[in-house]
N, CA, C and O atoms as a GROMACS GRO file, in nm:
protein
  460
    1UNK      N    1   0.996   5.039   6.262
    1UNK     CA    2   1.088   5.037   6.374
    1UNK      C    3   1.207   5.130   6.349
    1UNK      O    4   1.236   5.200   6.446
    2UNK      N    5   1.268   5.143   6.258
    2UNK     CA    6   1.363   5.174   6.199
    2UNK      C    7   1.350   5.392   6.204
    2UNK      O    8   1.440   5.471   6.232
    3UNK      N    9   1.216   5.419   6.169
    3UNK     CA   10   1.178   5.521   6.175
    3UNK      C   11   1.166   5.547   6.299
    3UNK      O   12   1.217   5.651   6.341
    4UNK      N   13   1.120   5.490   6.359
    4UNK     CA   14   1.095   5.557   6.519
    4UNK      C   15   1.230   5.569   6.616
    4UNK      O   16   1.242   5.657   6.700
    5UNK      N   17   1.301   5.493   6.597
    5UNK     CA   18   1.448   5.530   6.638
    5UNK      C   19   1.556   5.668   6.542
    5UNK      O   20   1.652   5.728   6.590
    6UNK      N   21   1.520   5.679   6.455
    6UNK     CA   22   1.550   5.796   6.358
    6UNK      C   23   1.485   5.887   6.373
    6UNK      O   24   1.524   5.992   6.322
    7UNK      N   25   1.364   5.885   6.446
    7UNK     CA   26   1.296   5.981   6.516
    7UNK      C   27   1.368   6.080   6.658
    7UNK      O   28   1.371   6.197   6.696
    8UNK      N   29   1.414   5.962   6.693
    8UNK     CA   30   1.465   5.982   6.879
    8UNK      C   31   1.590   6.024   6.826
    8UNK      O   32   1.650   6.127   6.856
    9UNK      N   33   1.625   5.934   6.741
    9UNK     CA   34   1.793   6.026   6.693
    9UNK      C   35   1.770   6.168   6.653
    9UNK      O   36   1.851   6.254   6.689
   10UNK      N   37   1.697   6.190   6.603
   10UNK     CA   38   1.658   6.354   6.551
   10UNK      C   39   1.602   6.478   6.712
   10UNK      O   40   1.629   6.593   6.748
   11UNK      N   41   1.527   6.376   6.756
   11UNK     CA   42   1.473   6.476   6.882
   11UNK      C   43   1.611   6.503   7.011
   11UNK      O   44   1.644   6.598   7.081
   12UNK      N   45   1.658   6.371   6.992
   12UNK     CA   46   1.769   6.375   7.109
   12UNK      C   47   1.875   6.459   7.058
   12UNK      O   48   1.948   6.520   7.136
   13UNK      N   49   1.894   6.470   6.907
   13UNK     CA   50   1.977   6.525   6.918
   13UNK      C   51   1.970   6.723   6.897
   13UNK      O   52   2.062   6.803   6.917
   14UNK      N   53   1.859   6.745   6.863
   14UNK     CA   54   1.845   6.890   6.882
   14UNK      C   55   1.816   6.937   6.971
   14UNK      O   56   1.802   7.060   6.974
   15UNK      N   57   1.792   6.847   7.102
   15UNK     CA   58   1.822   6.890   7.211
   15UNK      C   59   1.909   6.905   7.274
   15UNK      O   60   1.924   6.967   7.379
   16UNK      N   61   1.991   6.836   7.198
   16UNK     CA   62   2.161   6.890   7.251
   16UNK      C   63   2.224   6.973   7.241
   16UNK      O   64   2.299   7.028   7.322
   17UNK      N   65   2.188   7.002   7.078
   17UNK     CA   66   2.226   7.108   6.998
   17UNK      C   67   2.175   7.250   7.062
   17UNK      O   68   2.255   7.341   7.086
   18UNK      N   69   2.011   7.263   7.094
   18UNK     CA   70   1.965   7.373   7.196
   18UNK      C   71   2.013   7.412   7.261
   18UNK      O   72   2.038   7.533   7.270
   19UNK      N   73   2.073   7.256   7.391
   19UNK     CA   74   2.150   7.274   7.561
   19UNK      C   75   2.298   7.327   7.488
   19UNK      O   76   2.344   7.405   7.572
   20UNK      N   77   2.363   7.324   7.409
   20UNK     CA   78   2.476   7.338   7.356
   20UNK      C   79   2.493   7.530   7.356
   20UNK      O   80   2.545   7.617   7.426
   21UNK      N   81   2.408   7.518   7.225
   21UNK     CA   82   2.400   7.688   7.188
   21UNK      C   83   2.344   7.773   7.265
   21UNK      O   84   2.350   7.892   7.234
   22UNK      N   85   2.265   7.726   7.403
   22UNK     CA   86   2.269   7.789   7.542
   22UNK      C   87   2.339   7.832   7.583
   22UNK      O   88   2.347   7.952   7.606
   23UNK      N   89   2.441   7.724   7.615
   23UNK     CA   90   2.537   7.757   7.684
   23UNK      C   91   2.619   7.795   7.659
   23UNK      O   92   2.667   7.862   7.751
   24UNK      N   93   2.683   7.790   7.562
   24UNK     CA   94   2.769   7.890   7.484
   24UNK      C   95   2.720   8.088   7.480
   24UNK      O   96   2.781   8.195   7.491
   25UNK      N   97   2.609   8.054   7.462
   25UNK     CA   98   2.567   8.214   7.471
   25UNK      C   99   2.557   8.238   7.572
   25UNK      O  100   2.580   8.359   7.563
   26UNK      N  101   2.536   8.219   7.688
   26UNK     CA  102   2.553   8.246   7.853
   26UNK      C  103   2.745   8.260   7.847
   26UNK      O  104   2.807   8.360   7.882
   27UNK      N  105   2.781   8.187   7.817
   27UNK     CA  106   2.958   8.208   7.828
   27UNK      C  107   3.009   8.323   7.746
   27UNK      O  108   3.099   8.398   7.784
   28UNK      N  109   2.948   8.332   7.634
   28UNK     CA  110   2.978   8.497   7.575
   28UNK      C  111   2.955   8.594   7.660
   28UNK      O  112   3.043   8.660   7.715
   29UNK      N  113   2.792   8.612   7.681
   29UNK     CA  114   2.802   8.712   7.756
   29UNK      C  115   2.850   8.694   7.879
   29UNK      O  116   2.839   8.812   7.912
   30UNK      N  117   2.901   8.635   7.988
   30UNK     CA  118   3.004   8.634   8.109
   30UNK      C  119   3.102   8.685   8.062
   30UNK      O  120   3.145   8.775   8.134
   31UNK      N  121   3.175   8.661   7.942
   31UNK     CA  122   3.328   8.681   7.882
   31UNK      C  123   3.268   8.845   7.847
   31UNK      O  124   3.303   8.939   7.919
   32UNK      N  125   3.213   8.856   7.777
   32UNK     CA  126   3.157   9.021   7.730
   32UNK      C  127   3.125   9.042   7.846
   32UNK      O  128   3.067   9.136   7.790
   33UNK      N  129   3.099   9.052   7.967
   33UNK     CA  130   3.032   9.151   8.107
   33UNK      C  131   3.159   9.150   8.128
   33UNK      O  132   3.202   9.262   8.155
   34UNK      N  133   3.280   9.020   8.127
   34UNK     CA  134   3.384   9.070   8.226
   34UNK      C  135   3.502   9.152   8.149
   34UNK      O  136   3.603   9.209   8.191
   35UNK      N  137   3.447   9.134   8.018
   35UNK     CA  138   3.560   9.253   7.957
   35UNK      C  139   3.497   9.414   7.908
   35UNK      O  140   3.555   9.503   7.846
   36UNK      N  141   3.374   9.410   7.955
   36UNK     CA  142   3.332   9.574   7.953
   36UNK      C  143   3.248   9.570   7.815
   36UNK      O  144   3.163   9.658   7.799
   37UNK      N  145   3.263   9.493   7.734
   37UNK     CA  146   3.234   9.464   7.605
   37UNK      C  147   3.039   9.559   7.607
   37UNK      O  148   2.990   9.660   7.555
   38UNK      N  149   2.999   9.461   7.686
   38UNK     CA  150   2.851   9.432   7.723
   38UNK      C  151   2.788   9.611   7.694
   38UNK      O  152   2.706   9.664   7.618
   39UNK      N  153   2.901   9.667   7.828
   39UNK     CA  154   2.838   9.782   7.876
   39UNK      C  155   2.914   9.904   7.700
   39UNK      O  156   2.857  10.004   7.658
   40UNK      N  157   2.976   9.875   7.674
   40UNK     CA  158   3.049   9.996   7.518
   40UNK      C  159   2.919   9.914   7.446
   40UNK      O  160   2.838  10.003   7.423
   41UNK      N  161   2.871   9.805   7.408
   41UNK     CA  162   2.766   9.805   7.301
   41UNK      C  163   2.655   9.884   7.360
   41UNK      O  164   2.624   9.987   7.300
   42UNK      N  165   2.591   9.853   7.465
   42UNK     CA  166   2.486   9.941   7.534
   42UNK      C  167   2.472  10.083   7.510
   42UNK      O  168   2.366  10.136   7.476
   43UNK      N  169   2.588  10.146   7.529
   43UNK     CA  170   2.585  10.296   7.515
   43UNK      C  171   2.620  10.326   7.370
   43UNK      O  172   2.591  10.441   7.336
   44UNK      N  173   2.682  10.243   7.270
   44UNK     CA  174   2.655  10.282   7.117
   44UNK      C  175   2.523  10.296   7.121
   44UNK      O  176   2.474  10.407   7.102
   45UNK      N  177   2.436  10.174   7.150
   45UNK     CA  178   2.330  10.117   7.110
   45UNK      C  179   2.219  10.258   7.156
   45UNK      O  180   2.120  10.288   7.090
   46UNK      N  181   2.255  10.318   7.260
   46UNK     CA  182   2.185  10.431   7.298
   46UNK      C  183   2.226  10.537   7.225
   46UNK      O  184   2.128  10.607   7.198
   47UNK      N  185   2.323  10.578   7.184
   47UNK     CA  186   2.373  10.683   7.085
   47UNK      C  187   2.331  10.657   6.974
   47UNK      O  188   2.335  10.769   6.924
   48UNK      N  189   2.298  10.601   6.909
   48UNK     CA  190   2.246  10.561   6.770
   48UNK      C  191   2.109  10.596   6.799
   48UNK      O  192   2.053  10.694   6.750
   49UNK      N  193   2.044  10.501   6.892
   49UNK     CA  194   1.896  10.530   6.912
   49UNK      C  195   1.874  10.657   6.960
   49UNK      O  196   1.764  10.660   7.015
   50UNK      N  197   1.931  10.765   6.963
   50UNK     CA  198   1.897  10.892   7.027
   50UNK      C  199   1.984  10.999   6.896
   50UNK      O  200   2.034  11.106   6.930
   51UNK      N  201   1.989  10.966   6.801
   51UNK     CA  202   2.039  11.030   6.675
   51UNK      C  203   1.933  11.131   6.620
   51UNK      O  204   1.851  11.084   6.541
   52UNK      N  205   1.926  11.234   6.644
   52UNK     CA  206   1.776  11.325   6.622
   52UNK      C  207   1.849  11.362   6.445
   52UNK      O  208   1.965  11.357   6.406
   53UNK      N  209   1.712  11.399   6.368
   53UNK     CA  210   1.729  11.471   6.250
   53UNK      C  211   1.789  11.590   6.261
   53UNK      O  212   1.804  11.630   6.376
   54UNK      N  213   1.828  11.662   6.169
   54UNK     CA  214   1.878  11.785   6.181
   54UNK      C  215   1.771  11.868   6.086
   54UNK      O  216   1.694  11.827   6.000
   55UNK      N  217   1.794  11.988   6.132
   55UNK     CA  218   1.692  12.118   6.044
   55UNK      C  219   1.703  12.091   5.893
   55UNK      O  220   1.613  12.093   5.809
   56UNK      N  221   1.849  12.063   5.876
   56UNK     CA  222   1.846  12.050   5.686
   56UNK      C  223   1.809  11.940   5.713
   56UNK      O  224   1.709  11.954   5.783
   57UNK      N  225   1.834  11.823   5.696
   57UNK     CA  226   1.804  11.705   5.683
   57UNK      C  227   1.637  11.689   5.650
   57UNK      O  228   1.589  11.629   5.553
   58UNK      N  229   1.550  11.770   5.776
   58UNK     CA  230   1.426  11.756   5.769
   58UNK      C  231   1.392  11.833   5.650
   58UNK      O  232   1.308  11.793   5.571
   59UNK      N  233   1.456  11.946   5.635
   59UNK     CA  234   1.390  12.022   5.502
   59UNK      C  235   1.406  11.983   5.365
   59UNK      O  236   1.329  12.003   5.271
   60UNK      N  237   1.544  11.909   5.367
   60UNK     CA  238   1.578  11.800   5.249
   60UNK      C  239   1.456  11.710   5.151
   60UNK      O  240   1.432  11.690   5.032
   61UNK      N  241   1.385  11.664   5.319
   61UNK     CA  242   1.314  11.546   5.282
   61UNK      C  243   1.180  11.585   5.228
   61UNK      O  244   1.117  11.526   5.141
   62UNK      N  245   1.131  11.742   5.322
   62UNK     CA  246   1.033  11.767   5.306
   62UNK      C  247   1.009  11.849   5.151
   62UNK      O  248   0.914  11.866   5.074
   63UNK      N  249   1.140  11.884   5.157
   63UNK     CA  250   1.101  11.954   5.010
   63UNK      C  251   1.088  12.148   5.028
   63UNK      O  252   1.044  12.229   4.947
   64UNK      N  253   1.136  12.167   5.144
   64UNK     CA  254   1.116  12.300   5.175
   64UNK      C  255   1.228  12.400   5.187
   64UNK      O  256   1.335  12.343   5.165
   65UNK      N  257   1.240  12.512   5.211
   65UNK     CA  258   1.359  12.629   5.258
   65UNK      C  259   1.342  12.675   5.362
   65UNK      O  260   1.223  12.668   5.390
   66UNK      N  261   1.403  12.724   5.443
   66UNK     CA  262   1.463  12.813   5.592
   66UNK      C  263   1.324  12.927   5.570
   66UNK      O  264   1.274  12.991   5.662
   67UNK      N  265   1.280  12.930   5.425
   67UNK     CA  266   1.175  13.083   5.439
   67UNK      C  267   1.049  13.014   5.453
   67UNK      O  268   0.954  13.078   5.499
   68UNK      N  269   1.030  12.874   5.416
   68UNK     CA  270   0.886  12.848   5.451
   68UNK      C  271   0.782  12.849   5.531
   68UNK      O  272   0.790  12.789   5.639
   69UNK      N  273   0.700  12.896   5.504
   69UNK     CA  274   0.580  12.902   5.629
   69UNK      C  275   0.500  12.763   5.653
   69UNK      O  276   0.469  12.674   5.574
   70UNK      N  277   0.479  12.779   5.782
   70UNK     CA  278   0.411  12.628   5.816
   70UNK      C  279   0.343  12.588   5.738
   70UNK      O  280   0.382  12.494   5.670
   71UNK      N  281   0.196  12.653   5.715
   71UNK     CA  282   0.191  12.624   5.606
   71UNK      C  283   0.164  12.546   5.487
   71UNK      O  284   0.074  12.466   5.461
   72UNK      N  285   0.256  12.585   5.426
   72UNK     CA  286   0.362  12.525   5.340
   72UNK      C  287   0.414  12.367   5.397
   72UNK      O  288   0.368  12.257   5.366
   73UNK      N  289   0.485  12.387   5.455
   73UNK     CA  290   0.540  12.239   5.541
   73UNK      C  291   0.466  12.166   5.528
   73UNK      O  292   0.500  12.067   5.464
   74UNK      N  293   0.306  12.173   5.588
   74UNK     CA  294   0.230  12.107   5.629
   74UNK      C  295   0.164  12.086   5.490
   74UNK      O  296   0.139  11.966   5.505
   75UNK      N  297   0.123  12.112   5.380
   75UNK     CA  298   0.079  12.084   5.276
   75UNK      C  299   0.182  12.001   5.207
   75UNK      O  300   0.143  11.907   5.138
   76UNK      N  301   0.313  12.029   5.220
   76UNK     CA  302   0.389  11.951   5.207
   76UNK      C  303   0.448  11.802   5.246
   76UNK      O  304   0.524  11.722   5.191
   77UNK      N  305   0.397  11.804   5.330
   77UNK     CA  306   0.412  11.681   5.466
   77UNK      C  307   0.305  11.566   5.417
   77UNK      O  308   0.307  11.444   5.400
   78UNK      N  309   0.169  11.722   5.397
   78UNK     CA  310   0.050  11.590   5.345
   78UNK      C  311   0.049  11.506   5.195
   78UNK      O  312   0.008  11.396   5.159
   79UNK      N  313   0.116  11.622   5.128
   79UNK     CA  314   0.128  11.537   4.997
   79UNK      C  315   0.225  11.406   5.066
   79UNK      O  316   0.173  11.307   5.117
   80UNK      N  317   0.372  11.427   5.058
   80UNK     CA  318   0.427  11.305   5.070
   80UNK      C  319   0.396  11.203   5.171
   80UNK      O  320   0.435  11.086   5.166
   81UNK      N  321   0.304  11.273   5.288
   81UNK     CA  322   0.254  11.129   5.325
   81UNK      C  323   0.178  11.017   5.275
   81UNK      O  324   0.190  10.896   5.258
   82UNK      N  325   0.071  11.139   5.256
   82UNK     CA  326   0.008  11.037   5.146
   82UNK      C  327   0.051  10.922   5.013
   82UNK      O  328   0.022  10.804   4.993
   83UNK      N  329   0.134  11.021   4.937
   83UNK     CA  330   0.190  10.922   4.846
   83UNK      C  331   0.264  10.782   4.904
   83UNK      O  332   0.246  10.664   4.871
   84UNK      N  333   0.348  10.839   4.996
   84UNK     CA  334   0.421  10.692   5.036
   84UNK      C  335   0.297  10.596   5.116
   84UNK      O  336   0.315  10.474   5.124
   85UNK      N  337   0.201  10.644   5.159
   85UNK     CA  338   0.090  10.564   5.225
   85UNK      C  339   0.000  10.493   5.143
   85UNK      O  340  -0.070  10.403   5.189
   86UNK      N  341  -0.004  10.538   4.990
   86UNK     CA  342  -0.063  10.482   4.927
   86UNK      C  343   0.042  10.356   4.829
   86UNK      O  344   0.003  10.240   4.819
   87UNK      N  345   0.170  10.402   4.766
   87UNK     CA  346   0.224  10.304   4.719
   87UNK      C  347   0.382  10.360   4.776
   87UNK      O  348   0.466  10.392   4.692
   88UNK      N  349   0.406  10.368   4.899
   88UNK     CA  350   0.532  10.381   4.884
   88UNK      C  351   0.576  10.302   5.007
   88UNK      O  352   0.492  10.223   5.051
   89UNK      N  353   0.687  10.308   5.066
   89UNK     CA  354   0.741  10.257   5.231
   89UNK      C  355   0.729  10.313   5.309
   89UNK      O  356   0.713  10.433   5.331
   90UNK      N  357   0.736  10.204   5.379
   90UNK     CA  358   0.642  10.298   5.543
   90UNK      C  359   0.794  10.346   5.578
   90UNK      O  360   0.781  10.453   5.638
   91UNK      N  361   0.936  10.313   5.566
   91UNK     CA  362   1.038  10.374   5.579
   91UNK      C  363   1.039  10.530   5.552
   91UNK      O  364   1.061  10.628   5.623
   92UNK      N  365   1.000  10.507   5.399
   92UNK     CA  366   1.011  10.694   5.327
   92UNK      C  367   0.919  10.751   5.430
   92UNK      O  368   0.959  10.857   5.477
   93UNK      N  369   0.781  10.696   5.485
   93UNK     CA  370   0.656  10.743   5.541
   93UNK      C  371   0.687  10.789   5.656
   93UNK      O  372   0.637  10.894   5.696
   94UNK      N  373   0.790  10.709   5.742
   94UNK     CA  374   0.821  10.759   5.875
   94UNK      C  375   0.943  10.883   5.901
   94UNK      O  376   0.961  10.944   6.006
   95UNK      N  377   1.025  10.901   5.761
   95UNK     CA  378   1.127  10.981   5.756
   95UNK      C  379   1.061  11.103   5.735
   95UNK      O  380   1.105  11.196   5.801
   96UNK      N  381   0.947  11.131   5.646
   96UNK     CA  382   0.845  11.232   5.631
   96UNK      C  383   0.786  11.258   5.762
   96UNK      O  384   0.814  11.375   5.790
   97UNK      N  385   0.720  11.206   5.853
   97UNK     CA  386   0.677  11.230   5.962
   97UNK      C  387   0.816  11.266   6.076
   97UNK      O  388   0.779  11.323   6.178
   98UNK      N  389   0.933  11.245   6.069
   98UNK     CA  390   1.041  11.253   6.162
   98UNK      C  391   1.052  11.412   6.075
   98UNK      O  392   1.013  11.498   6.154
   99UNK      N  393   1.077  11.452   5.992
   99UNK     CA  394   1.102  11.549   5.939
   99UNK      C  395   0.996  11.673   5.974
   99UNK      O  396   1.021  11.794   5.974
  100UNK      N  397   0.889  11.618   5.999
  100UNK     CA  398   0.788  11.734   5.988
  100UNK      C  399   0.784  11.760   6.143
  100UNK      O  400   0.771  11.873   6.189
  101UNK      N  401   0.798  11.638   6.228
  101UNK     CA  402   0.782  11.659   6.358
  101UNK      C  403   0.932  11.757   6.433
  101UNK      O  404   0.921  11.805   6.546
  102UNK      N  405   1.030  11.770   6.373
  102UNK     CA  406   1.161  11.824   6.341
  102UNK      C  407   1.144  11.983   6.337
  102UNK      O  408   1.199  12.063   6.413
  103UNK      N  409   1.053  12.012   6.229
  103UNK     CA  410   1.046  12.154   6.175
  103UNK      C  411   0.948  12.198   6.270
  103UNK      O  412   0.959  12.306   6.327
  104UNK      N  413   0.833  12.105   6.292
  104UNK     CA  414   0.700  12.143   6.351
  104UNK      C  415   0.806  12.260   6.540
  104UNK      O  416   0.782  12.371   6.590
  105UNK      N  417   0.903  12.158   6.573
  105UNK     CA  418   0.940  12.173   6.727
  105UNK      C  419   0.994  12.299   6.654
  105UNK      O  420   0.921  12.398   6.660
  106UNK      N  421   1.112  12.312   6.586
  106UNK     CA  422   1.112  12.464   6.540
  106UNK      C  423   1.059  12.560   6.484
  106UNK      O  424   1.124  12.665   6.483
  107UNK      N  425   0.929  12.559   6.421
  107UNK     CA  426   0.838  12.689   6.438
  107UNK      C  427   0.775  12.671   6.559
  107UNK      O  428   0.685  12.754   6.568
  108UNK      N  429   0.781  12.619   6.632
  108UNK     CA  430   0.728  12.630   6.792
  108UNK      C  431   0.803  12.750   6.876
  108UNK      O  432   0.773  12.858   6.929
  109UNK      N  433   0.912  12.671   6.857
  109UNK     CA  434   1.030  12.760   6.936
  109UNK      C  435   1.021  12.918   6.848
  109UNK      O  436   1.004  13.013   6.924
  110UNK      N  437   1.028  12.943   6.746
  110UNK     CA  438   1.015  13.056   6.696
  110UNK      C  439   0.888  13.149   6.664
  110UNK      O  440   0.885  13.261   6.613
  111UNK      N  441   0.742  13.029   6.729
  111UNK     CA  442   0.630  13.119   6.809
  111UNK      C  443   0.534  13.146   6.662
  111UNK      O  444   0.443  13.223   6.629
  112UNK      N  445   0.608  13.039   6.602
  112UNK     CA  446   0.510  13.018   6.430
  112UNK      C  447   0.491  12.828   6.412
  112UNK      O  448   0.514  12.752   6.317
  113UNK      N  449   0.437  12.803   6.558
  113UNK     CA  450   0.401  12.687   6.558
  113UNK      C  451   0.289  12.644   6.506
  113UNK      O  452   0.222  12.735   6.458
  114UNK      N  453   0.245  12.543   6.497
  114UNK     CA  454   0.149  12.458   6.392
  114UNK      C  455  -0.002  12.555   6.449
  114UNK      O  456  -0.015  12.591   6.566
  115UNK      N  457  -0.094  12.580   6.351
  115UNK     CA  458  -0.231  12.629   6.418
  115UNK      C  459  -0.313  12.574   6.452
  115UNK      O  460  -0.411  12.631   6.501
   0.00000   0.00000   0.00000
């Protein structure tokens, strides 16, 4: 008997706790929409997510110079993919692929794009 009411005490009360921390987060964001809050995180949140690599940056990672030929890049690209694909992070793995896809758009533009 004793348990089954310690039961209802437990269920009733994290349902309060739920209806509680609902509503509180509905009242933040009203208070954040009406102070602009809402809309300045939004557009960080888009500036960050639209942060492209830069030419050094990509060549940093890849391991290359301003004189390299594709190539090159691309033999380059495959080693370190591979390695991080076999024991490394898919983090390092995707910074290698952001990097190559980086250089790849500029030998495009300079008409020494990928073959």
């Amino acid at each position: 008997m004793a348990a089954k009411i310690l039961a209802n005490l437990i269920v009733m009360g994290s349902g309060i706790m739920v209806r509680a921390f609902a509503q509180a987060y509905r009242r933040a964001i009203e208070n954040a929409s009406k102070n602009g809050v809402a809309q300045e995180t939004i557009q960080n949140a888009v500036r960050r997510g639209s942060k492209a690599m830069s030419k050094q940056e990509a060549r940093q990672i890849l391991g290359v110079t301003e004189k390299s030929t594709w190539d090159e890049i691309s033999q380059r690209y495959d080693v370190l993919f591979q390695r991080n694909a076999k024991s490394g992070s898919f983090y390092l793995q995707s910074k290698v692929h952001r990097a190559k896809e980086c250089l790849e758009a500029l030998h495009a533009e300079r008409g020494q794009g990928p073959v």
